[in-house]
ChimeraX commands (.cxc) that place a marker at each C-alpha (Angstrom):
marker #1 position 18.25,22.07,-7.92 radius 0.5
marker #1 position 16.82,18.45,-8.03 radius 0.5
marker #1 position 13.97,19.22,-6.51 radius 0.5
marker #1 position 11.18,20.15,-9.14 radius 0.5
marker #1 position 7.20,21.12,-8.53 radius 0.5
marker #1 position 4.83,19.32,-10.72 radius 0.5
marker #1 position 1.04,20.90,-11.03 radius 0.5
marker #1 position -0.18,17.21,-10.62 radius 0.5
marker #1 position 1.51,16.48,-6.99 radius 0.5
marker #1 position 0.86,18.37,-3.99 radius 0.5
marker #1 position 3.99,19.28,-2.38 radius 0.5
marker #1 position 3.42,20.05,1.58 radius 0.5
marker #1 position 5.27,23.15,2.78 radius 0.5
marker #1 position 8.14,23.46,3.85 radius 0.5
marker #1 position 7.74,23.27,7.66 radius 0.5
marker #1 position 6.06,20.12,7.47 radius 0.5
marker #1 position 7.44,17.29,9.49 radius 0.5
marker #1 position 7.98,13.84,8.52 radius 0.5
marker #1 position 8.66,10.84,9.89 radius 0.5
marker #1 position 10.97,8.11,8.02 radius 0.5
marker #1 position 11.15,4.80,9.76 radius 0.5
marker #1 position 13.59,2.08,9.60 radius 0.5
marker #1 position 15.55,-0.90,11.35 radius 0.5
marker #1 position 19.05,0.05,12.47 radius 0.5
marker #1 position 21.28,-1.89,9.48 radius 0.5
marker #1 position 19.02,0.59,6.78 radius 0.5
marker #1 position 20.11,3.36,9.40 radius 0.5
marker #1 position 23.45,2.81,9.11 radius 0.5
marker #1 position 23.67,2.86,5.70 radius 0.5
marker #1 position 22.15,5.97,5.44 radius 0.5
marker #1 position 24.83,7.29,7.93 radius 0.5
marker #1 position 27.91,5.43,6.25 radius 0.5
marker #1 position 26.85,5.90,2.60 radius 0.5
marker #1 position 24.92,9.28,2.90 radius 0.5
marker #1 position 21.87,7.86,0.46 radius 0.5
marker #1 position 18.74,7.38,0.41 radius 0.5
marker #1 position 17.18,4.22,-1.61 radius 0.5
marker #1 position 14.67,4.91,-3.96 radius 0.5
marker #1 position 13.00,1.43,-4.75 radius 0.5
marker #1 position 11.45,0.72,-8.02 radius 0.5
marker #1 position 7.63,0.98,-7.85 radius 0.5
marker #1 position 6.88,-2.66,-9.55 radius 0.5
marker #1 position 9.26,-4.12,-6.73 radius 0.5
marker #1 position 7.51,-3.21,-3.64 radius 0.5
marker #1 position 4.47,-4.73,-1.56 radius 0.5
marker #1 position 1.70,-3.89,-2.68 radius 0.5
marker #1 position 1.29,-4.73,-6.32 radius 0.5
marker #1 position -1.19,-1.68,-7.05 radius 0.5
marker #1 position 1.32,0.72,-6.64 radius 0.5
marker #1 position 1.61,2.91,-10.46 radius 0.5
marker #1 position -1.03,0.61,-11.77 radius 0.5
marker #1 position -4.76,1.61,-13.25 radius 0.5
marker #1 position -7.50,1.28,-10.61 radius 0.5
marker #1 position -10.06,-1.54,-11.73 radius 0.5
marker #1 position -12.33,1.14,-12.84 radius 0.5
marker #1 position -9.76,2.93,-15.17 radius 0.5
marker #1 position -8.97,-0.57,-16.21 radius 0.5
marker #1 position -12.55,-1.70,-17.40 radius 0.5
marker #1 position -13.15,2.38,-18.48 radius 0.5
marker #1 position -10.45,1.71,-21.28 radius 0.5
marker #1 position -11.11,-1.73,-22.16 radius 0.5
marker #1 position -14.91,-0.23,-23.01 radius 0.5
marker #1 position -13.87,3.09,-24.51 radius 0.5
marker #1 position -11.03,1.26,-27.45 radius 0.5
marker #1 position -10.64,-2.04,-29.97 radius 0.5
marker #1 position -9.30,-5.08,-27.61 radius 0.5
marker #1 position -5.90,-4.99,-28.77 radius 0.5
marker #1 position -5.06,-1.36,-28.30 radius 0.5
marker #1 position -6.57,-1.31,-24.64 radius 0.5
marker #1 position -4.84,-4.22,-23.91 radius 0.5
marker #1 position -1.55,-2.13,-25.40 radius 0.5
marker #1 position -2.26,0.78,-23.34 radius 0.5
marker #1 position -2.70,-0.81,-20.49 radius 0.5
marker #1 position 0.93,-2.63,-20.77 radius 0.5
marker #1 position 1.82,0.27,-21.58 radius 0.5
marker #1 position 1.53,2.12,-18.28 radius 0.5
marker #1 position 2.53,-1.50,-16.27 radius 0.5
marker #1 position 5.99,-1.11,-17.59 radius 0.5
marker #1 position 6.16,2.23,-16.64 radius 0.5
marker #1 position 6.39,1.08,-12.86 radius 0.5
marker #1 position 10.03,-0.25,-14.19 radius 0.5
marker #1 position 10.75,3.49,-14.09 radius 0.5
marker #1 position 9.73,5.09,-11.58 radius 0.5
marker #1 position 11.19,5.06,-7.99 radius 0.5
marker #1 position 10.11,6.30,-4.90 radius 0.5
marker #1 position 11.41,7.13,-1.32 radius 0.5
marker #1 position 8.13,7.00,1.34 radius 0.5
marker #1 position 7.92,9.56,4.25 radius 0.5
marker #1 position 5.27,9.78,6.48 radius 0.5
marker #1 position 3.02,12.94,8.48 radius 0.5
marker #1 position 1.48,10.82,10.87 radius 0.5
marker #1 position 3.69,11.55,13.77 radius 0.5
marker #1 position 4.68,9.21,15.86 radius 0.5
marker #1 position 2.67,5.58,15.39 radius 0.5
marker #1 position 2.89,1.95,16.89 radius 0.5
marker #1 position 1.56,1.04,14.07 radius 0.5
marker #1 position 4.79,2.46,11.77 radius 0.5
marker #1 position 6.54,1.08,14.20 radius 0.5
marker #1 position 5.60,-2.66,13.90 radius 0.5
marker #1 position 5.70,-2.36,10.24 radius 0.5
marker #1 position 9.25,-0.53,9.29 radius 0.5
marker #1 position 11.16,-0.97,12.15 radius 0.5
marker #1 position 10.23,-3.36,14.46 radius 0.5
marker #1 position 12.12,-4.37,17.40 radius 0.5
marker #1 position 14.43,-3.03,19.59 radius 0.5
marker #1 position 16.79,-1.28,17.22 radius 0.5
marker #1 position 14.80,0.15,14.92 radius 0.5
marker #1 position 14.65,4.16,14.41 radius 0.5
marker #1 position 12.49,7.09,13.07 radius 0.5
marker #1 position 14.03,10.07,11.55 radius 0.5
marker #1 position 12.23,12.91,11.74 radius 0.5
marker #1 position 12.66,15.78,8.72 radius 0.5
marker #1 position 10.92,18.41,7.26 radius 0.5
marker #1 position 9.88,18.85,3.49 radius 0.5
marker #1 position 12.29,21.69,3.01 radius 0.5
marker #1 position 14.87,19.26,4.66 radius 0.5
marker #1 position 14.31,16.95,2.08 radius 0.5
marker #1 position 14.74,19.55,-0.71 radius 0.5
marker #1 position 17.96,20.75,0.89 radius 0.5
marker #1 position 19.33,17.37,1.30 radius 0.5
marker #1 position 18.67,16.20,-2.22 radius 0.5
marker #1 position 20.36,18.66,-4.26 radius 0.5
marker #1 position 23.17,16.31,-5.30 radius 0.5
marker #1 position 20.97,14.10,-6.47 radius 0.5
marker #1 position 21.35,13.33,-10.72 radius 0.5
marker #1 position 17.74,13.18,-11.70 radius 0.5
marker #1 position 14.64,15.72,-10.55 radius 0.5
marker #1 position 13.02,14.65,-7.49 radius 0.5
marker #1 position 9.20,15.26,-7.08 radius 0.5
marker #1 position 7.48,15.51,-3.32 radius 0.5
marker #1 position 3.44,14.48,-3.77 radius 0.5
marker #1 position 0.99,13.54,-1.09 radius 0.5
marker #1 position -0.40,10.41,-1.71 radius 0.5
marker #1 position -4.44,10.02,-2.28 radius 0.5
marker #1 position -5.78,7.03,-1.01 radius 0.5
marker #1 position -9.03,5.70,-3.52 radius 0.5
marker #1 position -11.07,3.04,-3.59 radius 0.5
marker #1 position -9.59,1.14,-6.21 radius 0.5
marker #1 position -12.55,-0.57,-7.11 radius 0.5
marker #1 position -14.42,2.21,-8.25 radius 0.5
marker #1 position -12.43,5.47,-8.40 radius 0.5
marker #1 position -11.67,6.71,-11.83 radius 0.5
marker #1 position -8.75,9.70,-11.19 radius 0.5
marker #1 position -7.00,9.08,-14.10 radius 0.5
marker #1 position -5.01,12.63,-14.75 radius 0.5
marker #1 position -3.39,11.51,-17.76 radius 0.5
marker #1 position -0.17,11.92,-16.05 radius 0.5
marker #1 position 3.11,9.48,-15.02 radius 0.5
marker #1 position 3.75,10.78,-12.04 radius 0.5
marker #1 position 0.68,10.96,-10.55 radius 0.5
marker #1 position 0.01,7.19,-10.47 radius 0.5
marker #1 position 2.94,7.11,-7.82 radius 0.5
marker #1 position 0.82,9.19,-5.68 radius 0.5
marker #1 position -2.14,6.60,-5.27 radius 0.5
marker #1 position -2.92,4.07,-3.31 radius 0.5
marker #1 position -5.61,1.92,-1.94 radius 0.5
marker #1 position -7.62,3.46,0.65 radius 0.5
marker #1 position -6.47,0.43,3.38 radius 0.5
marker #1 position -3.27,1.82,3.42 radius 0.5
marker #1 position -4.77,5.36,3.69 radius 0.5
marker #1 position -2.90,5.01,7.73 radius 0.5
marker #1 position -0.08,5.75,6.81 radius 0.5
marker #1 position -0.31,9.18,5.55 radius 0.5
marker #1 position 2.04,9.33,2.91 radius 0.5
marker #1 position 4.33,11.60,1.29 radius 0.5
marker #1 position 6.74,10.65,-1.47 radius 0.5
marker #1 position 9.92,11.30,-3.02 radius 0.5
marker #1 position 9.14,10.40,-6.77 radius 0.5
marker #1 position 12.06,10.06,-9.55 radius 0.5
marker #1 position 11.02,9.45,-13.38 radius 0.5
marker #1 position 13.98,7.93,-15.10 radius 0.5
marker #1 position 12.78,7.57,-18.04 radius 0.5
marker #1 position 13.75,4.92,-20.68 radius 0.5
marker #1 position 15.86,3.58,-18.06 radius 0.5
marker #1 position 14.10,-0.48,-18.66 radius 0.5
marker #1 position 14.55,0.30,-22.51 radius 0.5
marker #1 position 17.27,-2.45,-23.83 radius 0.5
marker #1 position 20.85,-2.18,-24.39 radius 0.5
marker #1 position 21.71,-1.30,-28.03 radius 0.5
marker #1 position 22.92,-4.84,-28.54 radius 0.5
marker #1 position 19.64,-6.29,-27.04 radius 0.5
marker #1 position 17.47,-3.84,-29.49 radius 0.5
marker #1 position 19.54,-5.10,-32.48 radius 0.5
marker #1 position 18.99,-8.61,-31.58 radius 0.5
marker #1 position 15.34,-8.05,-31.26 radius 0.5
marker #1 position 15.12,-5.64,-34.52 radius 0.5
marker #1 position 16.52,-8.33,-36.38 radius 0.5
marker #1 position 14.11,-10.89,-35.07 radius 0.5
marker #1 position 11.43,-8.41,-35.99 radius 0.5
marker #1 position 12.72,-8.02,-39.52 radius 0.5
marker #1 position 13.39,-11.90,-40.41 radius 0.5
marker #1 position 10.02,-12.83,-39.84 radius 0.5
marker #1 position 7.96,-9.75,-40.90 radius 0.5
marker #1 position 8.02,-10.70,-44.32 radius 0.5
marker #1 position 6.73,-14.52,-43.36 radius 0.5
marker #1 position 4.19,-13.55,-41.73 radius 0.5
marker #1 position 2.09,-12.01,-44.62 radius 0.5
marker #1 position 1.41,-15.45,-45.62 radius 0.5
marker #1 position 0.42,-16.30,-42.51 radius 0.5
marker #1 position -2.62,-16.71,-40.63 radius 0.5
marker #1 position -4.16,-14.18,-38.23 radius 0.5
marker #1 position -4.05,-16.58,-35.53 radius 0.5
marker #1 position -0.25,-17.10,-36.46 radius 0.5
marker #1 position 0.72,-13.32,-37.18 radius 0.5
marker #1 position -0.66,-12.54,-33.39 radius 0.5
marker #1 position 1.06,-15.98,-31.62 radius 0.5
marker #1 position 4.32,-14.76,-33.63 radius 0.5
marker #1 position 3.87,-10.92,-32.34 radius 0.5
marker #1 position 3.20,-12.29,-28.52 radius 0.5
marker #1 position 6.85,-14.24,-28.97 radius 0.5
marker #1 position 8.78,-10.72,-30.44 radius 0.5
marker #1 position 6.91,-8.64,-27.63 radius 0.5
marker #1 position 7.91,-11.31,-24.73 radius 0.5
marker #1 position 11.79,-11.36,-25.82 radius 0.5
marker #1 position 11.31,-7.43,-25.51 radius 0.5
marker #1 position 9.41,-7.63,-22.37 radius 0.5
marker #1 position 12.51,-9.94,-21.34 radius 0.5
marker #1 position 14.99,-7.64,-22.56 radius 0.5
marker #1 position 13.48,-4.67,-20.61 radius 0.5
marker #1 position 13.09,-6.83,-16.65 radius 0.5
marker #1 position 16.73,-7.60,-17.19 radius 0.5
marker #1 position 18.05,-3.45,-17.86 radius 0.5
marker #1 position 15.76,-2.17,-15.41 radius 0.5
marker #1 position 17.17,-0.96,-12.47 radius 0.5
marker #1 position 16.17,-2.41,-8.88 radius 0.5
marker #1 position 16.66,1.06,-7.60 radius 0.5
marker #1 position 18.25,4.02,-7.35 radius 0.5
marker #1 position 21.10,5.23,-4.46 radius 0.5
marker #1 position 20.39,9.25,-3.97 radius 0.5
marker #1 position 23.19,11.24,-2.10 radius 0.5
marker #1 position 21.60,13.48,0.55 radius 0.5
marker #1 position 23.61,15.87,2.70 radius 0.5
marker #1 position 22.61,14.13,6.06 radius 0.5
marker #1 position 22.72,17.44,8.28 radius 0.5
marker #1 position 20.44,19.10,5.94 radius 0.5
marker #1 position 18.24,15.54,6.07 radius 0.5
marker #1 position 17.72,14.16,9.92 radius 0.5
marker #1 position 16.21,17.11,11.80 radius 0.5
marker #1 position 16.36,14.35,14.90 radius 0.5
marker #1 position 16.72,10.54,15.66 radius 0.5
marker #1 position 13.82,8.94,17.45 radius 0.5
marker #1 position 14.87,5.67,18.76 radius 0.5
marker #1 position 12.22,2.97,19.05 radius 0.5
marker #1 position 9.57,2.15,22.02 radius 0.5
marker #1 position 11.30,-1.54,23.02 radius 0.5
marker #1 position 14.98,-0.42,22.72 radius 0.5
marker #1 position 16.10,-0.84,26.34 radius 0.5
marker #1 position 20.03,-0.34,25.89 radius 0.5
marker #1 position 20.15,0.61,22.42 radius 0.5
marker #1 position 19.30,4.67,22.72 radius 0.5
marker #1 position 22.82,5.12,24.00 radius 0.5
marker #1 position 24.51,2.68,20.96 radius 0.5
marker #1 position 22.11,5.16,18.69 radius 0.5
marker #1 position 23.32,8.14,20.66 radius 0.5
marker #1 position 27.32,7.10,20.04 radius 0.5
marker #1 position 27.13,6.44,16.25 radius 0.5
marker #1 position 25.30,9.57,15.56 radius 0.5
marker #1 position 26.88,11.88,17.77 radius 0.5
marker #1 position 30.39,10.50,17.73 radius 0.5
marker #1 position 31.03,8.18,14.82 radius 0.5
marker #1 position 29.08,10.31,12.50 radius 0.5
marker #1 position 29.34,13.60,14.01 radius 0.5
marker #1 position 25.84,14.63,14.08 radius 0.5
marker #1 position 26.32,15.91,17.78 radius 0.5
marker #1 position 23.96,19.24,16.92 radius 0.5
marker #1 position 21.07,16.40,15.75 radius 0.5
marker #1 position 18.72,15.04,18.97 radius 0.5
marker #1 position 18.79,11.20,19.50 radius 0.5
marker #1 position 15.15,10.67,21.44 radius 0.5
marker #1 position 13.53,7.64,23.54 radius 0.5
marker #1 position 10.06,7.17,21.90 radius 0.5
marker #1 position 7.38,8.38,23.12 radius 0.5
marker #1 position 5.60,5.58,23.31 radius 0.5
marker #1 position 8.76,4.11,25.31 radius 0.5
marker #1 position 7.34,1.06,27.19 radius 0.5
marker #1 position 9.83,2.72,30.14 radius 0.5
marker #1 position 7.85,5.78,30.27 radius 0.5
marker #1 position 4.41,3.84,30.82 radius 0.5
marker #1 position 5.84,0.63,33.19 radius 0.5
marker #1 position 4.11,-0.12,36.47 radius 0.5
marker #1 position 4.81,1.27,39.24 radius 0.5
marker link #1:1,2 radius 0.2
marker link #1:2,3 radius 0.2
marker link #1:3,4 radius 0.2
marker link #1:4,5 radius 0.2
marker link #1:5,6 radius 0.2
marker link #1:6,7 radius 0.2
marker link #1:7,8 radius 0.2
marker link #1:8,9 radius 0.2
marker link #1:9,10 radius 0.2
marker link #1:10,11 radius 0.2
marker link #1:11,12 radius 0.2
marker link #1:12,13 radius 0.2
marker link #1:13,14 radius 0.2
marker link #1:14,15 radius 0.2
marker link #1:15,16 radius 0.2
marker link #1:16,17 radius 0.2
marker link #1:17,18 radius 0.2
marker link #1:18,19 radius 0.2
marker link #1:19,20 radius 0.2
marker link #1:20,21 radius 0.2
marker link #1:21,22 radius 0.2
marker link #1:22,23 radius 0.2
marker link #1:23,24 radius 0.2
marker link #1:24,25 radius 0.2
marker link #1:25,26 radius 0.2
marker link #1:26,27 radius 0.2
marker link #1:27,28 radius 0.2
marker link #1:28,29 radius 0.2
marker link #1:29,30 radius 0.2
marker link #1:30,31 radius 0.2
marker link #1:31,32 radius 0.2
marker link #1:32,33 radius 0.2
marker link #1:33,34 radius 0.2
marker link #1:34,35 radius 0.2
marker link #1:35,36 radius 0.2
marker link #1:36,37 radius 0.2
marker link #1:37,38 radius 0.2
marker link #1:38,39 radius 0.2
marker link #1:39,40 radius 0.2
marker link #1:40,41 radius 0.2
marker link #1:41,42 radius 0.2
marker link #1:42,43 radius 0.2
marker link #1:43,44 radius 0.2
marker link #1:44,45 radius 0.2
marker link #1:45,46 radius 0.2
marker link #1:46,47 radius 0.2
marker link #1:47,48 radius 0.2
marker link #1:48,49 radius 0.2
marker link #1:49,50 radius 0.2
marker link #1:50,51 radius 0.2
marker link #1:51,52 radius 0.2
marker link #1:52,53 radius 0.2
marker link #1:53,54 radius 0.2
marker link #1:54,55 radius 0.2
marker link #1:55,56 radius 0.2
marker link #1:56,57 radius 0.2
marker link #1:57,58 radius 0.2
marker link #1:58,59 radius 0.2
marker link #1:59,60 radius 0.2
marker link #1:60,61 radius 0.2
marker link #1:61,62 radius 0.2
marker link #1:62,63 radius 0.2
marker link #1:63,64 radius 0.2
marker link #1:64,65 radius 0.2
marker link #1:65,66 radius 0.2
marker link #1:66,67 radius 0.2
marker link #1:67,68 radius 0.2
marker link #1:68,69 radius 0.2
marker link #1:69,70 radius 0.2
marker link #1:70,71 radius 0.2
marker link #1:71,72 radius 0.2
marker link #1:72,73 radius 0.2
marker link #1:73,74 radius 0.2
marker link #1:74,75 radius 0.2
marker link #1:75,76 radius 0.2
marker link #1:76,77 radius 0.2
marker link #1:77,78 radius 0.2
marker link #1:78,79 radius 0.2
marker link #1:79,80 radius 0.2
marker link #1:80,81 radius 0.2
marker link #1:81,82 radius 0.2
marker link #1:82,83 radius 0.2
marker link #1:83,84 radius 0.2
marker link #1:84,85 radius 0.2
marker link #1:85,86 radius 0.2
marker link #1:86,87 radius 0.2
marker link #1:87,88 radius 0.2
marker link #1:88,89 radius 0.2
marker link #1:89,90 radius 0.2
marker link #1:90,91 radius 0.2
marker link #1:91,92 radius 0.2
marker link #1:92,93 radius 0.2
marker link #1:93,94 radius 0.2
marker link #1:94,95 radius 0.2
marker link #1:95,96 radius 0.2
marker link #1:96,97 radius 0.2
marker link #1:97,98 radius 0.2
marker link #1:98,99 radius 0.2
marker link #1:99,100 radius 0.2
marker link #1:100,101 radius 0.2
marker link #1:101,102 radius 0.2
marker link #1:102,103 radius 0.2
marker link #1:103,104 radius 0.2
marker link #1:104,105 radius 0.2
marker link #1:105,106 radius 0.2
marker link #1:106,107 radius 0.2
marker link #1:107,108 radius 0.2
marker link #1:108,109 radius 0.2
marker link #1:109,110 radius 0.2
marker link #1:110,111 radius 0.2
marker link #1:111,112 radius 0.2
marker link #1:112,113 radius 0.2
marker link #1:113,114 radius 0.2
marker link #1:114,115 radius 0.2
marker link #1:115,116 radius 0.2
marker link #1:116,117 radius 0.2
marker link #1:117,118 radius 0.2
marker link #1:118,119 radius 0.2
marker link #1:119,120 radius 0.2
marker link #1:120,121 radius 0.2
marker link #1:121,122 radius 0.2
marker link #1:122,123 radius 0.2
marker link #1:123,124 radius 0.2
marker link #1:124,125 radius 0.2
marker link #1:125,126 radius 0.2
marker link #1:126,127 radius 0.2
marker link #1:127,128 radius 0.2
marker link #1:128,129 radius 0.2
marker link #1:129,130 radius 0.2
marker link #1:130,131 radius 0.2
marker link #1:131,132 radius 0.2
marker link #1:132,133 radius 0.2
marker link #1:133,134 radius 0.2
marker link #1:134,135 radius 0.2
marker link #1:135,136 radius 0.2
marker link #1:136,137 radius 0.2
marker link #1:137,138 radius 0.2
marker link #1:138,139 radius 0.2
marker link #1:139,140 radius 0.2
marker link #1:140,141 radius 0.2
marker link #1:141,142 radius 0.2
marker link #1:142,143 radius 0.2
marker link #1:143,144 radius 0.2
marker link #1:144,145 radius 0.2
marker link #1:145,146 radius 0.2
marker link #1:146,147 radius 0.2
marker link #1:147,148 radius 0.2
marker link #1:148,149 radius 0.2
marker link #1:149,150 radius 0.2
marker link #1:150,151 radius 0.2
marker link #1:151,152 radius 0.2
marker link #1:152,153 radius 0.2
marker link #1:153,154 radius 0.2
marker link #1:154,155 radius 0.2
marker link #1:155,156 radius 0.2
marker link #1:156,157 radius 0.2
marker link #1:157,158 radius 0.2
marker link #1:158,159 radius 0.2
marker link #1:159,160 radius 0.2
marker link #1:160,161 radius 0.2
marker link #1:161,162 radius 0.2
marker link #1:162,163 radius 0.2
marker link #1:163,164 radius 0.2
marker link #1:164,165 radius 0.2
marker link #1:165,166 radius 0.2
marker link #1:166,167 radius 0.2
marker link #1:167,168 radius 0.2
marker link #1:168,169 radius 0.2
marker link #1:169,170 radius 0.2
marker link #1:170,171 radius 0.2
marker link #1:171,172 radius 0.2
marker link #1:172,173 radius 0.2
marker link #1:173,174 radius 0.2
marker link #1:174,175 radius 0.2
marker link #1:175,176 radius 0.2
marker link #1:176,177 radius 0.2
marker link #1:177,178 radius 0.2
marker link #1:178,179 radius 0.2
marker link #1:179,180 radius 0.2
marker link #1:180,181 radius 0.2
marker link #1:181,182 radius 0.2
marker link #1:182,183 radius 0.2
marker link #1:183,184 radius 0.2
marker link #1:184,185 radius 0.2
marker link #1:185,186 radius 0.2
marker link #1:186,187 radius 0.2
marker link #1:187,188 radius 0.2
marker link #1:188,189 radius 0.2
marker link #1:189,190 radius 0.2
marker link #1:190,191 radius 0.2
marker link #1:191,192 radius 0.2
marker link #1:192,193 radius 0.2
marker link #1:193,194 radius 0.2
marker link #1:194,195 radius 0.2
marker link #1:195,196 radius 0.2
marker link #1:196,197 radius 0.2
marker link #1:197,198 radius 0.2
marker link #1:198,199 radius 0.2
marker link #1:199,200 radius 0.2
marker link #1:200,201 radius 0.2
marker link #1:201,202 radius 0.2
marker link #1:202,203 radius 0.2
marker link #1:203,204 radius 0.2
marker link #1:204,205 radius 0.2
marker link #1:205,206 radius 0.2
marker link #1:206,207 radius 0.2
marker link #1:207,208 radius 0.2
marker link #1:208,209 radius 0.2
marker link #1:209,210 radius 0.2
marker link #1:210,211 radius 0.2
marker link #1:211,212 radius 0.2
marker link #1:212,213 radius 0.2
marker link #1:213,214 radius 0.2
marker link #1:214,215 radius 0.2
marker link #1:215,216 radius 0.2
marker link #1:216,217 radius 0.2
marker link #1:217,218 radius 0.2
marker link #1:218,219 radius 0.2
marker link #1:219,220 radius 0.2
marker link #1:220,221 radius 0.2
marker link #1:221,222 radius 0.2
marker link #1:222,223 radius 0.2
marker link #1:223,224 radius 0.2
marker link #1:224,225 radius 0.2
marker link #1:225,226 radius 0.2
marker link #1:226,227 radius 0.2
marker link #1:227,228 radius 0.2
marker link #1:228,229 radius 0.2
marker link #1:229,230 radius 0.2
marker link #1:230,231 radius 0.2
marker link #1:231,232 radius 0.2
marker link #1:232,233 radius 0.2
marker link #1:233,234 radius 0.2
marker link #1:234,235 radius 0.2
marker link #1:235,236 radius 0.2
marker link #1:236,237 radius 0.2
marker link #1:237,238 radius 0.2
marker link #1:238,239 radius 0.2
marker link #1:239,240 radius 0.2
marker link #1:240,241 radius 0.2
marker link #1:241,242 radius 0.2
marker link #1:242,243 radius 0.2
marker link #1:243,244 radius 0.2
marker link #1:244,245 radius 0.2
marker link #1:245,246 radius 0.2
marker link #1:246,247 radius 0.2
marker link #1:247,248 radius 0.2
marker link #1:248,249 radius 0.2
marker link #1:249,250 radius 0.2
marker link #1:250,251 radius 0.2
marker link #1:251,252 radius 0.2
marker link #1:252,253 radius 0.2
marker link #1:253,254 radius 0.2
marker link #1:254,255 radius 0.2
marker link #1:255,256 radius 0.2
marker link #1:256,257 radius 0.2
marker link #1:257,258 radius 0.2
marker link #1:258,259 radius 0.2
marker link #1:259,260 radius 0.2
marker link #1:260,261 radius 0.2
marker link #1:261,262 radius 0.2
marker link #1:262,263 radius 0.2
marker link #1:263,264 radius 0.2
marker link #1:264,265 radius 0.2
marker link #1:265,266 radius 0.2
marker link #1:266,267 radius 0.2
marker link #1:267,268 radius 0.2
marker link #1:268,269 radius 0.2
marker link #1:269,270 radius 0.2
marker link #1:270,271 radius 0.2
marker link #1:271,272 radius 0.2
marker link #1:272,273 radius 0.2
marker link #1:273,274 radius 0.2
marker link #1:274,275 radius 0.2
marker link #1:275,276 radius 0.2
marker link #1:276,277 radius 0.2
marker link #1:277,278 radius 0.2
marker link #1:278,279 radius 0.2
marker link #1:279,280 radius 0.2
marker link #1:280,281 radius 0.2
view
């Protein structure tokens, strides 16, 4: 089963519900393609997302030689290359989720539970982690667990609305280059190793910046932008919760799920906060 624990994430139970929001052309390729995206953690919004808080940062740069913080600290940026993560939410129902993953008319909420998710991922090719995500000041918090996977379950504390929960996939060595590309680079390496002895140390350190930044190059280009999960979609949408402006869309919703897809045992909802249910009299 895909699904693995990890003692550094806390997994919710089972009977938790979450919310997954989205505008109706990511909908339908959930429906049409039965997958989930997984995006890769350096790629999305907020650029803190796997990275050292400022505290952890300065903590190493004070606690090791320049050079080998600096190296460590790399170290875990390129990590973010390989790790991937699919974002759920336990705040219920929210304008605010609303306005930022699917607004307009169209847009949808699925609504799932954490065992859901487990059921629905056990296709899947690589283990899948469920964490909580802690929200820290990243100015001054110093949680460091020496772990990969729990960096994916931190953010700042302005984003601590959205009450996160995460599907997490390592794929490890997945950024590392092609045999050809290491070959190319070893080679590089091992032509100008031996000149370098009679250089300077100003020169031996410009020359080892160059080898590292055709590696670094090497490594953007293999990484993946993502990764496409199968999910069993029964096992996945628990209901459909169509957005507060839709007007006319509910019943397109309604069709494609029930008919097109046949979902017909899985609820398509108005919102809640339907702007029908609260108009003037």
């Amino acid at each position: 089963m895909p699904y693995e624990a990890h003692p550094n994430l806390v997994t919710p139970s089972d009977d938790s519900i979450l919310w997954r929001y989205m505008d109706f052309a990511k909908f339908i390729d959930l429906l049409e393609n039965s997958r989930l995206w997984f995006a890769r953690a350096d790629l999305l919004d907020d650029p803190r997302e796997g990275d050292l808080t400022e505290a952890e940062v300065s903590q190493i740069r004070h606690s090791a030689p320049a050079d080998l913080a600096e190296a460590n600290i790399t170290a875990f940026r390129k990590l973010r290359r390989e790790n991937f993560v699919n974002c759920w939410t336990t705040s219920g129902e929210s304008m605010a989720m609303w306005d930022l993953y699917a607004r307009g008319s169209a847009g949808v909420a699925i609504k799932s539970t954490v065992g859901g998710l487990k059921r629905a991922i056990v296709d899947a090719q690589d283990r899948v982690f469920i964490g909580v995500v802690e929200y820290l000041d990243w100015r001054t918090d110093t949680p460091w667990r020496n772990n990969v996977l729990s960096q994916y379950v931190r953010k700042d504390f302005g984003f601590a609305h959205e009450k996160e929960v995460r599907m997490i996939i390592w794929a490890a060595g997945s950024s590392m280059p092609t045999d050809v590309e290491a070959g190319d680079l070893a080679r590089l390496h091992n032509l100008i190793r031996p000149l370098l002895v009679q250089r300077t140390g100003v020169e031996r350190s410009a020359w080892r910046k160059i080898f590292e930044a055709a590696w670094d190059e090497a490594s953007r280009r293999r990484a993946k932008p993502g990764l496409a999960v199968p999910v069993n979609l029964p096992d996945l949408i628990e209901e459909v919760v169509v957005s507060p402006r839709s007007k006319r869309e509910r019943d397109l919703v309604e069709r494609v799920v029930h008919k097109r897809y046949g979902l017909q045992s899985k609820p398509v909802c108005s919102s809640a906060l339907s702007y029908e249910h609260h108009s003037p009299a």
